[in-house]
N, C-alpha and C positions, 0 to 999 in steps of 0.2 A: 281275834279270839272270839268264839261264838259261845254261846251260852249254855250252860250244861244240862244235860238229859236228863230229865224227873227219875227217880228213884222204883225201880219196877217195886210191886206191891209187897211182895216177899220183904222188903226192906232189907236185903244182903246185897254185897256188892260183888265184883266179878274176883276177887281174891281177896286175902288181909293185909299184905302188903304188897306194894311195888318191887319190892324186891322178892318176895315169895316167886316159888314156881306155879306154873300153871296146873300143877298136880295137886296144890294142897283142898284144903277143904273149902268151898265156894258153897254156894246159893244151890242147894239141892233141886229146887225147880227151875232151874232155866237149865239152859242144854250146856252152857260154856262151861260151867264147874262139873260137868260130866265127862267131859273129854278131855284127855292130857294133852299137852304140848308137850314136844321133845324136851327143849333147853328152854333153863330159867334166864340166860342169857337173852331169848332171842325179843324184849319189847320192842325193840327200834325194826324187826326187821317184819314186812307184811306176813298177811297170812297165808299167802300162795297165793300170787298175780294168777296166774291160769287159774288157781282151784275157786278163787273167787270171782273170776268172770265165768266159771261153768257153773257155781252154784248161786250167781245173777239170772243167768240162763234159767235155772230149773225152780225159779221161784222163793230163792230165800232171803231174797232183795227185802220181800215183806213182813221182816220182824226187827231190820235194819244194822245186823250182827254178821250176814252169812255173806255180804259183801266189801264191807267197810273194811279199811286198817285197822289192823290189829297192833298194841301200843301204841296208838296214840293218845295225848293226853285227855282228851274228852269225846264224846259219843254225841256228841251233837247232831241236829240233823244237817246240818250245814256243812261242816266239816266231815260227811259222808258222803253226801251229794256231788260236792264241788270235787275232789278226785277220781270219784266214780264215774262223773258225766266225763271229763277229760279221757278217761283210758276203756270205758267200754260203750259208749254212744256210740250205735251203728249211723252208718252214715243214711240207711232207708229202714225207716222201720220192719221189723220183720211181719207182722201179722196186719198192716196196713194195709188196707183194699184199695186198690187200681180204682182211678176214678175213669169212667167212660167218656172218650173224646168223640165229639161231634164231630162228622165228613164236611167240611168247609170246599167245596169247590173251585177250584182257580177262576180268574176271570175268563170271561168266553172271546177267547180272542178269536177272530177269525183265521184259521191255517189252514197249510194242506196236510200238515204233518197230522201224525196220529195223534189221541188226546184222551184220556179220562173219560166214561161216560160220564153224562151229569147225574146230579142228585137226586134224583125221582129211581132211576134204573142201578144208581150204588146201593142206595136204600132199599131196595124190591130184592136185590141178591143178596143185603144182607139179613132179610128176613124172612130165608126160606126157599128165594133162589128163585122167587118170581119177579118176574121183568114186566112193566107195563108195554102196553101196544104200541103206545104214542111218549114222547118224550113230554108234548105239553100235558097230556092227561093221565093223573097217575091213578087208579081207580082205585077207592076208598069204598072196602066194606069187602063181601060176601061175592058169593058167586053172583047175586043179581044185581048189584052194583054193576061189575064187569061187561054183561051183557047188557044192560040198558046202555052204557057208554059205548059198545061197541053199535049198539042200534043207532045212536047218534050220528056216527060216523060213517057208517055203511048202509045205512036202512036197515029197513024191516025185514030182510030176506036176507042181506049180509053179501051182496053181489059185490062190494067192493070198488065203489064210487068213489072219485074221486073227493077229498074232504074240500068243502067249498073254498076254504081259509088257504089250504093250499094248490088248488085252482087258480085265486087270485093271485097269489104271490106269484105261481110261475104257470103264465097261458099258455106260452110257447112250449111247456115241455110235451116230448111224446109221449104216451099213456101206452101202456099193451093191450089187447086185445083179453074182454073177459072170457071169450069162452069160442067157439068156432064158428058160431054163426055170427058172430059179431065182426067175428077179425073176418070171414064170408063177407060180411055188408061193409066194412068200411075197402077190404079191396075193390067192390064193384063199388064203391063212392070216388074213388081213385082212378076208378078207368075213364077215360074219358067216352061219352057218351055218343049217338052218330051224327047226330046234328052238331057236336062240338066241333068230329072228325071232317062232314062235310062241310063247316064254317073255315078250317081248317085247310081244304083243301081249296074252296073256293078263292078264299085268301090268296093263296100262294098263285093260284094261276091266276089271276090280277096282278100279284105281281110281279111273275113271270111278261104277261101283258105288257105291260107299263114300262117294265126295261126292255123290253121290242120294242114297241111304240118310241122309245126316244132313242135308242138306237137307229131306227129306221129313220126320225126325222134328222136325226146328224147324219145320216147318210145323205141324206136328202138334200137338206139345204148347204152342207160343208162340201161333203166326199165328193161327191157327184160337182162340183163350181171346182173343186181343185183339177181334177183329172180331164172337163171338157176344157178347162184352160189351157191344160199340158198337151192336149190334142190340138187342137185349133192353133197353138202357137209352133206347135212344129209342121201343119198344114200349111202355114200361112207361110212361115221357114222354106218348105221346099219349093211352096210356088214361085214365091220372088228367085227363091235359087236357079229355078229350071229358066224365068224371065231373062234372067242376068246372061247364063251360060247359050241365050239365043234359041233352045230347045221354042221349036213352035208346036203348040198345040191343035187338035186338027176343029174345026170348026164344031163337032158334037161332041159331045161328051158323055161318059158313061153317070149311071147313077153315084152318086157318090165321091166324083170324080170334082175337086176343086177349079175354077175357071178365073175367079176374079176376087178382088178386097173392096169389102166394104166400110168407107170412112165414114164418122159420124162426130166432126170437129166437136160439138157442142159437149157430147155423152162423152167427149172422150172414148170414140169406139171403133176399134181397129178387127176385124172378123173375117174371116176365109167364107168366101161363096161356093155351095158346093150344088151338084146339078142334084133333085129330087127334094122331098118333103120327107123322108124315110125319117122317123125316129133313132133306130138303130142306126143307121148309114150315116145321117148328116147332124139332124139336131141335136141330138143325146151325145154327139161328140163336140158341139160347142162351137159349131157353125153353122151358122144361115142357110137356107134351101130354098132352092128355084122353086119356080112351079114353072115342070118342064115336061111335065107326061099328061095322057089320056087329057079327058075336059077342063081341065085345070091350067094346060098348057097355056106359057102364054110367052112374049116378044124379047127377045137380049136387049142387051142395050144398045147395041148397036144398027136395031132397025130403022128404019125411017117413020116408021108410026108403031105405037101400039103400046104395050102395058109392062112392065118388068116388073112381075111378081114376084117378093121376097117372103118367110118365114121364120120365124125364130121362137127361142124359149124367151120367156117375160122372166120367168123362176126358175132354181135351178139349173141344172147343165150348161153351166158360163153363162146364164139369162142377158144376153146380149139387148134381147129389146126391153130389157127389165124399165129405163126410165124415156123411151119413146113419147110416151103420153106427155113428156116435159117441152116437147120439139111447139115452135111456134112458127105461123108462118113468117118465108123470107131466111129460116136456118138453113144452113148446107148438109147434103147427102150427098157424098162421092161415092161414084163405083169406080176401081182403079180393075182395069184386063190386060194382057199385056200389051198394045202397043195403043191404047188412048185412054184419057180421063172422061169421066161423064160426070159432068155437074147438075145434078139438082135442088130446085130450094123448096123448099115445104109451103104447099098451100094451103092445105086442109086435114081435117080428122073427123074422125065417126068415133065415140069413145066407146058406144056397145052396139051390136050386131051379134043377130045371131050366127052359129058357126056352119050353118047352111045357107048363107049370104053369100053367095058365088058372085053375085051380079059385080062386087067389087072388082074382079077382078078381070071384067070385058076391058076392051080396045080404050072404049070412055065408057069408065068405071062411074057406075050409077049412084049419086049421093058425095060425087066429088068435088060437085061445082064447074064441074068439065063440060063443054057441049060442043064440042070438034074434036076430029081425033087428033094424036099427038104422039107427046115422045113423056111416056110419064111412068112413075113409081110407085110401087102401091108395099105397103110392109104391115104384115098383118103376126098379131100375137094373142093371146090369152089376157082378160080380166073377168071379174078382179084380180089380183095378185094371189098366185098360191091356189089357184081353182083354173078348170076352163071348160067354165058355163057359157061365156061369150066371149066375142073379142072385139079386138081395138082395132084400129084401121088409120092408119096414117099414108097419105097423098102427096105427092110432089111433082114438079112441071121441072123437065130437063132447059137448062139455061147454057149449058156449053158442051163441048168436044172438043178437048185439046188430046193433040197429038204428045205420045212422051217426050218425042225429042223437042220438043220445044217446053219441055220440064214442067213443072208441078203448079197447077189452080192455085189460085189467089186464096182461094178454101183451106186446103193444102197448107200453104205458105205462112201465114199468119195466124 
């Protein structure tokens, strides 16, 4: 029970009795004793739910009559309030101003996906629809604000430089060209220039060069030792074969034309004799050459005095006399021809002469240690090794003649 409502100043009350109708005579100044109600029956029942939340609505809430139940036992303010707040309290106020919500930004995740601009450029559109230049720089003020910031960023002419900050961030990126003379000078920075081209081409034939150059020396030192091998062992093949099969050979022989084998127990060296000194014809296929022509000419083995000059490669082309200079005197050279052995043992060596030193190669060979004629061997090659500036000169004194049929030197044998 709340407390009852001061007495308005008229001093009357809203009828004479509780059971009177709403028609009789009331308080001439207020408005309720103005206006009839239907039925004197109706205290208990309101005074129009709708007619009193429309004239809540229309302001008659503020004399505390034009809302409230009607019959009830007291006019309190309390007991107007408390049923009126329940049945007409809007859930939002009606004349209530929207308060304005600040743009809060999501965090700046890294994606590929699309995304909200940030707050500087939400802001700019939504005050007027202007966007700054730059995300970090949102330019604050007037048209000259804007322009001094852009001067910052691009210079004083506004050519559009790149901004330092992002320079550093990314060096590697490509930049476009400001204007045509520009994109002009960085294509001719691009091209490469003629001394780049001639450095360029020079290069390349060097090393064009260089893989010739070791090409040729694997020719050289490989190719060339496989193929006078493959020669010379099948030279060697057919002469013992023709030996064997009794074919006699006629006492000369043509250039180029195999006559005999020469052994060399020590080197381990087994080699076909062929008649001349010819490069193509006998050495460069990986056998030995007489010296059997013009002044050079000199005695077979099978004469009674004189000189049996030989030849060969030191390097290269099966280099047959490659380790000569190893021979000491008192080693063995055999010459095997078809029907006798010729022993000889090494007495002497010249290890450089020059290769206009013919005199080695007389009857008695000059600088042999020889001083009567005889029955001897002279084997001349190229040093140093792999050049042929001079040559080497190795000497021997014949020590036997055996017949074949009485079979193979003690040379031979052991």
């Amino acid at each position: 029970m709340t407390a009852l409502r001061p007495e308005r100043e008229s001093g009357t009350a809203y009828g004479q009795s509780s059971g009177d109708s709403y028609g009789g005579a009331g308080d001439q100044g207020t408005p309720h004793g103005q206006q009839p109600y239907g039925d004197s029956g109706a205290h208990g029942d309101w005074y129009g739910d709708g007619a009193a939340a429309a004239q809540a609505q229309a302001g008659y809430g503020a004399d505390g009559y034009g809302s409230e139940r009607y019959g009830a036992q007291t006019y309190g303010t309390d007991a107007y309030q408390e049923p009126y707040a329940q049945q007409t309290q809007p859930s939002r106020p009606e004349h209530a101003q929207p308060q304005q919500q600040t743009y809060i930004p999501p965090p700046d995740d890294e994606t590929v996906a699309l995304r909200i601009a940030d707050t500087a450029a939400a802001v700019g559109a939504r005050s007027g629809g202007r966007s700054t230049e730059s995300p970090d720089e949102s330019p604050v003020g007037g048209r000259a604000a804007r322009r001094k910031a852009a001067k910052r960023r691009h210079g004083r002419r506004g050519a559009g430089r790149p901004d330092p900050e992002t320079a550093e961030a990314e060096p590697d990126a490509p930049t476009a060209p400001r204007s045509r003379l520009e994109a002009r000078r960085q294509a001719r920075a691009r091209k490469p220039s003629a001394a780049t081209l001639a450095s360029r081409a020079i290069g390349e034939v060097f090393i064009t060069t260089g893989v010739l150059m070791l090409l040729f020396v694997s020719y050289q030192l490989w190719w060339t030792n496989v193929r006078a091998h493959a020669q010379a062992d099948k030279e060697a093949s057919s002469l013992q074969d023709d030996w064997a099969s009794g074919k006699r050979n006629p006492g000369s022989f043509e250039p180029g034309q195999g006559f005999a084998l020469l052994h060399i127990p020590k080197l381990d060296v087994v080699v076909p004799i062929a008649e001349g000194i010819s490069n193509k014809q006998v050495l460069d296929r990986g056998m030995v050459g007489h010296y059997g022509e013009g002044k050079l000419k000199t005695a077979m083995p099978d004469a009674k005095t004189g000189n049996f000059g030989l030849a060969g490669h030191r390097n290269t082309h099966g280099e047959p006399f490659r380790y000569i200079n190893r021979l000491t005197p008192g080693d063995d050279i055999v010459v095997e021809t078809q029907d006798k052995f010729f022993v000889y043992k090494m007495a002497s060596v010249l290890p450089v002469t020059s290769p206009s030193n013919v005199s080695v190669l007389e009857p008695v060979p000059r600088g042999s240690g020889f001083t009567k004629p005889g029955r001897y061997i002279t084997l001349t090659t190229c040093t140093p090794e792999f050049t042929s500036k001079y040559r080497l000169i190795v000497w021997g004194k014949m020590v036997e003649e055996r017949p074949r049929s009485k079979g193979k030197p003690d040379a031979l044998v052991s």
